[in-house]
C-alpha positions in Angstrom: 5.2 -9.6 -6.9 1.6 -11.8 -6.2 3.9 -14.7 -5.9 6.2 -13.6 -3.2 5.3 -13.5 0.5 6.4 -11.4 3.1 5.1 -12.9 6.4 6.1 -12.8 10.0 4.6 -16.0 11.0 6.4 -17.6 7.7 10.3 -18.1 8.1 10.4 -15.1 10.6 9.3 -13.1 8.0 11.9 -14.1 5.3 10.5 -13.8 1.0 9.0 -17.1 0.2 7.1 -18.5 -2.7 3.2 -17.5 -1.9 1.7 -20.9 -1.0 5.4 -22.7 0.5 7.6 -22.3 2.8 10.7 -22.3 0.0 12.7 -18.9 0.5 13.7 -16.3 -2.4 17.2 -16.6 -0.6 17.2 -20.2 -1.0 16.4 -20.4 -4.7 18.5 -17.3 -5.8 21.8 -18.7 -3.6 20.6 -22.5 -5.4 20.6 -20.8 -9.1 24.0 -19.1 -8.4 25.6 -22.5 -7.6 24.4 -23.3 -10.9 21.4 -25.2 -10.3 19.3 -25.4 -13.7 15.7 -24.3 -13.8 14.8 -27.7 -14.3 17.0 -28.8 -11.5 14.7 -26.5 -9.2 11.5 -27.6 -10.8 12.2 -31.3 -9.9 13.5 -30.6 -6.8 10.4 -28.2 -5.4 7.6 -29.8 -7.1 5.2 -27.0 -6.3 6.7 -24.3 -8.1 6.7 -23.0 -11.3 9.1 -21.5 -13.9 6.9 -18.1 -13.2 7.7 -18.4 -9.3 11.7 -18.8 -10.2 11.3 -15.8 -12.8 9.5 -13.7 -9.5 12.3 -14.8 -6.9 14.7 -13.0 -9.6 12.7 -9.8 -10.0 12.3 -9.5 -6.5 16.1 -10.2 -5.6 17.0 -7.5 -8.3 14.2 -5.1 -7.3 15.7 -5.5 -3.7 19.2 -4.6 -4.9 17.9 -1.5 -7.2 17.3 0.4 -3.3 20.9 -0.9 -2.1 23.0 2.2 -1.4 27.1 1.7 -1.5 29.2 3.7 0.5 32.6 3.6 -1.2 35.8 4.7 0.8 37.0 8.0 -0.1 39.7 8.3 -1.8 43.0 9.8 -0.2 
């Protein structure tokens, strides 16, 4: 995770790309609307395919801890 930042003075703290201001949020919500890899590349000149391939981990690592409470039934 070297290429995700967690810092209060960045974004009030929000995940960014090490180096930018882009968000993890930003480029995970930009992939689900279908945006291509090369689409993002372009766009964001300063990152790389390995910072998209870290936004992912981290998103997914960050949903491995979610808990779920499910109604009970009845």
């Amino acid at each position: 995770m070297d290429r995700i930042e967690i810092n209060p003075e960045i974004l009030l703290g929000k995940p960014v790309i090490r180096g930018t201001r882009i968000p993890v949020e930003l480029l995970i919500q930009k992939m689900s609307e279908g945006a291509a890899e090369a689409d993002l590349l372009d766009a964001y000149p300063r990152l790389t395919r390995e910072d998209l391939l870290a936004a992912l981990a981290y998103a997914a690592r960050r949903l491995s801890h979610d808990v779920i409470d499910l109604p009970k039934a009845g």
